[in-house]
N, C-alpha and C positions, 0 to 999 in steps of 0.2 A: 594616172593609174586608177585613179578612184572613178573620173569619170568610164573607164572603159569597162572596170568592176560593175557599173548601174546599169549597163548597156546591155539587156538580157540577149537579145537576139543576137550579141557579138562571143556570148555563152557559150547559147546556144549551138553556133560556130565551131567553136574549139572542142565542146564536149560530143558534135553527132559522129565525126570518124570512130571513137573508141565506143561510145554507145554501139553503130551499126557493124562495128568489129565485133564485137562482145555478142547479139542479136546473133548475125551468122551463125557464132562457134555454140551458143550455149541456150536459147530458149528457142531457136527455130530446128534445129535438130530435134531436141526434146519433144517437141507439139509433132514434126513428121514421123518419130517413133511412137508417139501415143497414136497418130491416124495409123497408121499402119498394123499398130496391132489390131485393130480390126477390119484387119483383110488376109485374102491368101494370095500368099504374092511370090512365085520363085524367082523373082526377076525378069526372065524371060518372055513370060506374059504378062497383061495388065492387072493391080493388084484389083480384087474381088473382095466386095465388102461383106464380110459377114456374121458383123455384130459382136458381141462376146464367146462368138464361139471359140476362138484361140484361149481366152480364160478359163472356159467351162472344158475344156480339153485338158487344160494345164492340171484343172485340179481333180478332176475325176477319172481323165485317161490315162495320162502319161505316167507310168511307174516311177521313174527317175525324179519328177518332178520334187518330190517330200524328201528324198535321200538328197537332195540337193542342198534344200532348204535347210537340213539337220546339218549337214556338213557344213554349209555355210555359217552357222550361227555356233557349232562346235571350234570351227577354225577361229572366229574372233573372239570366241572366249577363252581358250584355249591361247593364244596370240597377246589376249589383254594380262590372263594370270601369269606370262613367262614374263615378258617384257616389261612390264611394269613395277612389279617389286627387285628383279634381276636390275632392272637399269638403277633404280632406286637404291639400294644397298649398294651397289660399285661408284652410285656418285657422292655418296656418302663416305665410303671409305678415301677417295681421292681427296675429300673438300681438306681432311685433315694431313694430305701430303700434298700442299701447293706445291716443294720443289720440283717435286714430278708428275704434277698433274695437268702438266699440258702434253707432254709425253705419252703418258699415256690416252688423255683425251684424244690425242691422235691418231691412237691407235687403234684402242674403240672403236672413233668412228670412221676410218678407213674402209669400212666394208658398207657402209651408206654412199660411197661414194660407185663403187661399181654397179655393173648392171644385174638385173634379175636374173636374167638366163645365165651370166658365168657365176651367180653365187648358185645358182640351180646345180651346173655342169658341176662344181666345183664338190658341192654335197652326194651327189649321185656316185663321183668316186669314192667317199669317205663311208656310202651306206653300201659301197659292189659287195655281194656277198662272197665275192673269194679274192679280190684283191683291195678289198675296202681298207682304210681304217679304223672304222668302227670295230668290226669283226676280228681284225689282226690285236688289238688291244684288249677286247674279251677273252681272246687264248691265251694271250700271253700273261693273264693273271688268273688264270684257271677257270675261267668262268663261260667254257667253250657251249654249254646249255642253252647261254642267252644269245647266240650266234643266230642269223635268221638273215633271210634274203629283206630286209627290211623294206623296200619300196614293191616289193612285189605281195608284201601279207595284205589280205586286208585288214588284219589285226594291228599294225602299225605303221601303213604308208599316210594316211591323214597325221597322226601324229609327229612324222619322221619329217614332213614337210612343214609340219607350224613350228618346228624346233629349227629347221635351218633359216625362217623366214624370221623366227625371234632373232638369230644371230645374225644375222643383216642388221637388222634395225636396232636393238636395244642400245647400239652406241648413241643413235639421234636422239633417243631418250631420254640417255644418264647425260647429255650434254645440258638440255632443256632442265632436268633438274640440277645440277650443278650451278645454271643459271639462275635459278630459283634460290637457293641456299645462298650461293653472293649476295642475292640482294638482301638476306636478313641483316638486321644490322648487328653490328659487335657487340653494341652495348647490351644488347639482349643478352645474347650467348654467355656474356660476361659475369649478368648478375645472377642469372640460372644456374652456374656454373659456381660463383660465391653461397647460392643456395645449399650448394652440397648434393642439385642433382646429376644421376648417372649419365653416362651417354645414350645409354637407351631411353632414360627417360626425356632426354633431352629431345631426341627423336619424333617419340611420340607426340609430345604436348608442346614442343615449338614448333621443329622442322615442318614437320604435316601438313601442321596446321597453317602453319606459315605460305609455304610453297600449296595450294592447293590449288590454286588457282595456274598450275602449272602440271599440277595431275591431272587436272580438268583437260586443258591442251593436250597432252599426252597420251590420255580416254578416246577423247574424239578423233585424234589422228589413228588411232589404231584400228579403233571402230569400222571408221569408213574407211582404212585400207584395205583391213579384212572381208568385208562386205563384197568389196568387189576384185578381192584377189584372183588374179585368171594364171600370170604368167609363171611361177617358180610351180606352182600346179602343172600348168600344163607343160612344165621342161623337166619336170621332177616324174610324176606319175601320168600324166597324160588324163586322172580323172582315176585312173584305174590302182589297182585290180577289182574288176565286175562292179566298179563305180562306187569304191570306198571311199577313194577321195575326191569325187568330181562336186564341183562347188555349182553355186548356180551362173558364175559369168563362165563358168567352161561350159553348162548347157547350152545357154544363150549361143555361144561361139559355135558351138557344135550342131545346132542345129539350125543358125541359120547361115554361116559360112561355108560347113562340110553337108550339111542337108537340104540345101537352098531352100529353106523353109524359115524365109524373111519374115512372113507377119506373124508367124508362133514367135521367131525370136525376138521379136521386138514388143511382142506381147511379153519374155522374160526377163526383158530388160526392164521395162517400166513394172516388173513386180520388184526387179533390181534394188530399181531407185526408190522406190518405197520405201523396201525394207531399209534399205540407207540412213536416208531422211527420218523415218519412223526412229531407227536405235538410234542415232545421234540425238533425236530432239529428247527422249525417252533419257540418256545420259546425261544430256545436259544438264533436265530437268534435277535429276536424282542427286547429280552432283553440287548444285547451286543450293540445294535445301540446307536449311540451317540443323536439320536435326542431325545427318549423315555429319560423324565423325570419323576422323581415321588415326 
């Protein structure tokens, strides 16, 4: 075994199918949507190189472009403030009823396990403005003012959709923290708790601090889902009304699937993955510092 370990070339062997699997799906796709963005290309003729003009289009012509970009970074903060103190407080409350905290962990996160578009379908009845639940439960407590065709406002179809996409996911989150709080040890909890401090305070200056490194996980995962959220958008609002909630992977989609205007969108897409890559490394960074307390 040892000698087979010294044998690079028999390595190299074992590791080029997953290397050349990996290549395919993930850096040769990437590098033909970077060339592409500098060309104009419907498909049906050969793509036309023409420099950064799909950039300088993005940012100086296209109206949509900047409501895109504000939606887009409105939806993951918006996504990060529900999700993460909501998952956080419910896993908090379970850690202290283990008999039933698998019970419910389960039920949590049952809705991570379906897909986008039927948690999408599933919300769209719940916000119908005349057979919704939303609506039917505003009357019936007097509060028939706040009634409103919700996916149709622009005043609150962006927000209508980060609040069904928080209830998807905030189970896979209070799961992750839950897991974080097991791993503290007892004896902590124990002598904090002989200290005479509260639960709250126990919270703050143990758990936190403790589990952080699982906020951190949690950050990032939200981050970069948000960034490139397309589907519960586009089954929920479609982008609309007059493009309150269109993000930037619905433009991307929209403009080079339903506009066949391939090298603008792949010129959107590699703004995409920037912005991605940029907030994720930008959180990481922010979270790793030693001064950020929480």
């Amino acid at each position: 075994m040892d000698r087979m370990l010294r044998n690079k070339w028999l390595i190299v062997l074992f590791l080029a199918p997953a290397v050349l699997l990996y290549a395919a799906v993930i850096p040769l796709p990437i590098l033909q949507t970077l060339r592409y963005s500098f060309t104009k290309w419907n498909v049906i003729s050969d793509p036309r190189f023409i420099g950064f003009g799909n950039y300088i289009r993005m940012f100086t012509l296209d109206p949509h472009f900047g409501k895109a970009i504000v939606n887009t970074l409105l939806f993951g903060l918006g996504s990060f403030l529900l999700q993460i103190p909501f998952a956080f407080i419910i896993a908090n409350i379970l850690i202290h009823f283990r008999k039933y905290a698998s019970v419910f962990r389960s039920v949590y996160f049952f809705p991570c396990l379906l897909s986008a578009t039927a948690v999408s379908l599933l919300w769209r009845f719940i916000y119908h403005p005349n057979i919704g639940l939303l609506n039917a439960v505003l009357n019936g407590i007097g509060l028939e003012g706040l009634t409103r065709a919700w996916l149709a406002s622009a005043d609150t179809a962006l927000a209508a959709v980060i609040v069904a996409v928080a209830w998807q996911w905030f189970g896979y989150h209070m799961v992750i923290f839950m897991t974080g709080a097991a791993s503290i040890p007892d004896e902590i909890l124990e002598s904090v708790k002989m200290e005479g401090a509260t639960g709250l305070q126990t919270m703050v200056y143990i758990t936190i601090p403790l589990i952080k490194p699982f906020i951190r996980v949690s950050a990032v995962l939200i981050t970069a889902s948000s960034i490139r959220a397309f589907d519960n958008i586009y089954v929920l609002t479609g982008g609309g009304p007059n493009n309150a909630s269109t993000v930037l992977a619905l433009q991307m989609y929209s403009r080079a699937f339903q506009q066949m205007q391939y090298g603008y969108g792949s010129a959107l897409s590699v703004i995409l993955m920037i912005l991605a890559v940029g907030l994720v490394a930008f959180l990481q960074r922010i979270l790793r510092s030693e001064e950020i307390t929480f």
